[in-house]
C-alpha positions, -999 to +999 in steps of 0.1 A: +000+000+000+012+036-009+020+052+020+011+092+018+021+121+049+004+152+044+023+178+066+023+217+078+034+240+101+005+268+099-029+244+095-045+228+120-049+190+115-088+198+113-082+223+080-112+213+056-087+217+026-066+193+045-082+169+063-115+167+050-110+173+013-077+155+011-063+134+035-099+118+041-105+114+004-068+093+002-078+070+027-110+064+015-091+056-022-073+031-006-038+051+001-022+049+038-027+084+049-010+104+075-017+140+087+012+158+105-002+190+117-008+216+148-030+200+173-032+165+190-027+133+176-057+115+167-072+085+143-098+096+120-117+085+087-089+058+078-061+087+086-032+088+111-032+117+123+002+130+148-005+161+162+022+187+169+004+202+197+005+242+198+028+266+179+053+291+195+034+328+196+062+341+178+055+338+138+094+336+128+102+305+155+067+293+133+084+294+104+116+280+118+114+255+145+078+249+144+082+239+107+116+222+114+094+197+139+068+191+116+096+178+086+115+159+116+081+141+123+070+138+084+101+126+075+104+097+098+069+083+088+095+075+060+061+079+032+063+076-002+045+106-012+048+137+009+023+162+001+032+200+021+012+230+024+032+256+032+058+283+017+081+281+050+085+239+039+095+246+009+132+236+018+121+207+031+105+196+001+137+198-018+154+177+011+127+153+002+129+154-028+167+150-033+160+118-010+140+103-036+105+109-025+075+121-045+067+156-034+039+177-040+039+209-031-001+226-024-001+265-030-032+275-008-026+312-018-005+333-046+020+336-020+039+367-043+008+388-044-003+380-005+036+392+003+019+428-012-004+429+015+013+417+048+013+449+069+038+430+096+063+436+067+079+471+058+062+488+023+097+496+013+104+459+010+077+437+002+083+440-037+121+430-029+110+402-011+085+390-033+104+390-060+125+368-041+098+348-029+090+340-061+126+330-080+130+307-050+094+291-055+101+288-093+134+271-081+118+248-058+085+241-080+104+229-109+121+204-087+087+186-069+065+161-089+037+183-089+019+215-074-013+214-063-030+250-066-061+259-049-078+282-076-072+284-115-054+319-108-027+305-086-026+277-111-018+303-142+008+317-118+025+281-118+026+273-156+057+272-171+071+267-135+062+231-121+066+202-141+027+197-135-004+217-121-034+205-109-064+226-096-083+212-062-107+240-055-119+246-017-152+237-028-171+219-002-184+184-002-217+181-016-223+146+007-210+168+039-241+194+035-272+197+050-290+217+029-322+242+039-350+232+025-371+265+045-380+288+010-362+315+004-394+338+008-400+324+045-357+334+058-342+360+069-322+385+049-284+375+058-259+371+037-228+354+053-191+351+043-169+325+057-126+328+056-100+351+068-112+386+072-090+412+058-092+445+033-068+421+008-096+395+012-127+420+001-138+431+035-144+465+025-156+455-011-184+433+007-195+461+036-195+482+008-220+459-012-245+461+014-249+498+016-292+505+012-294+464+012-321+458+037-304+426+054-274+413+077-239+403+072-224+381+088-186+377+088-173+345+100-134+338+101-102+350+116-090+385+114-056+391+100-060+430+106-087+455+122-095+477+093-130+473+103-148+459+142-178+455+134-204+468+109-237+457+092-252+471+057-284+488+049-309+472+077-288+451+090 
């Protein structure tokens, strides 16, 4: 049986990309599945989950030691496929690589353009380090077996770069939902957004959207800034 480790420094081990979408769908296919990840350790849904427990506050020893612990514990499951999630791993998925493993490399976000809009960084040198960012990426992308994108626009920015692409959208699964079945003419007038709240991500765009709607809307996701506490459109 092929043995796969999905692994990350930044996700919990309950991320629905993750867990649910992926590392569920590989067991159910047959495939030995592992999930290293934040949190505890855990069997679920035909996957092996080890849990990493909790990450240091500090976001560089994240990116350093935190994700240093997660390869240590990834690579001694000693899988055949390792599949990663993070830019911070991307060393580690050349040291895989150069070991002889398949490695796949899942770009959650176009990491380049999201450097634009990280206000922990200094204006004066987020285009300097994107453009690093990205040579480095290139570098390591055309070295992996694949990378996974999660939208067709972060799989454009990978063409010509990885030796192959392949779209997984963060759709949800259709068997997972319990859908209303009140009419639309008998519910309230909400409209509700779900995923990290920030300007970059549309917050703004969407209050703005509601402006002289009569109806509520709901924001539902970590912040990753505080352009905006709280605020509700046109009734709402």
């Amino acid at each position: 049986m092929i043995k796969v480790c999905h692994f990350s420094s930044a996700h919990k081990s309950t991320d629905d990309r993750i867990f649910l979408k992926e590392c569920k769908s590989l067991a159910k296919a047959g495939y030995e599945t592992y999930l290293v990840a934040k949190g505890e350790s855990r069997e679920d849904g035909g996957v092996r989950v080890i849990g990493l427990g909790e990450p240091p506050r500090s976001r560089r020893e994240r990116m350093t030691k935190f994700a240093k612990k997660a390869y240590e514990v990834a690579f001694g499951l000693n899988a055949d496929v390792y599949h990663f999630h993070d830019p911070e791993l991307l060393p580690y998925g050349i040291r895989l690589k150069k070991l002889g493993k398949k490695v796949i490399f899942d770009s959650h976000e176009d990491v380049p353009a999201q450097i634009a809009d990280k206000v922990w960084i200094p204006s004066a040198m987020r285009f300097g380090i994107a453009a690093g960012y990205r040579a480095y990426e290139t570098h390591a992308a055309r070295m992996f077996d694949a990378v996974i994108a999660a939208t067709p626009h972060i799989a454009d920015q990978f063409r010509g770069r990885a030796r192959k692409v392949v779209v997984v959208n963060n759709y949800p699964i259709l068997d997972d939902i319990v859908f209303q079945t009140k009419p639309f003419s008998e519910r309230e007038a909400i409209v509700c957004y779900t995923g990290g709240i920030s300007e970059a991500r549309g917050e703004k765009v969407m209050l703005k959207a509601m402006d002289g709607v009569e109806g509520t809307l709901i924001l539902a996701g970590s912040r990753s800034d505080h352009t905006v506490q709280e605020s509700t459109g046109g009734g709402g």
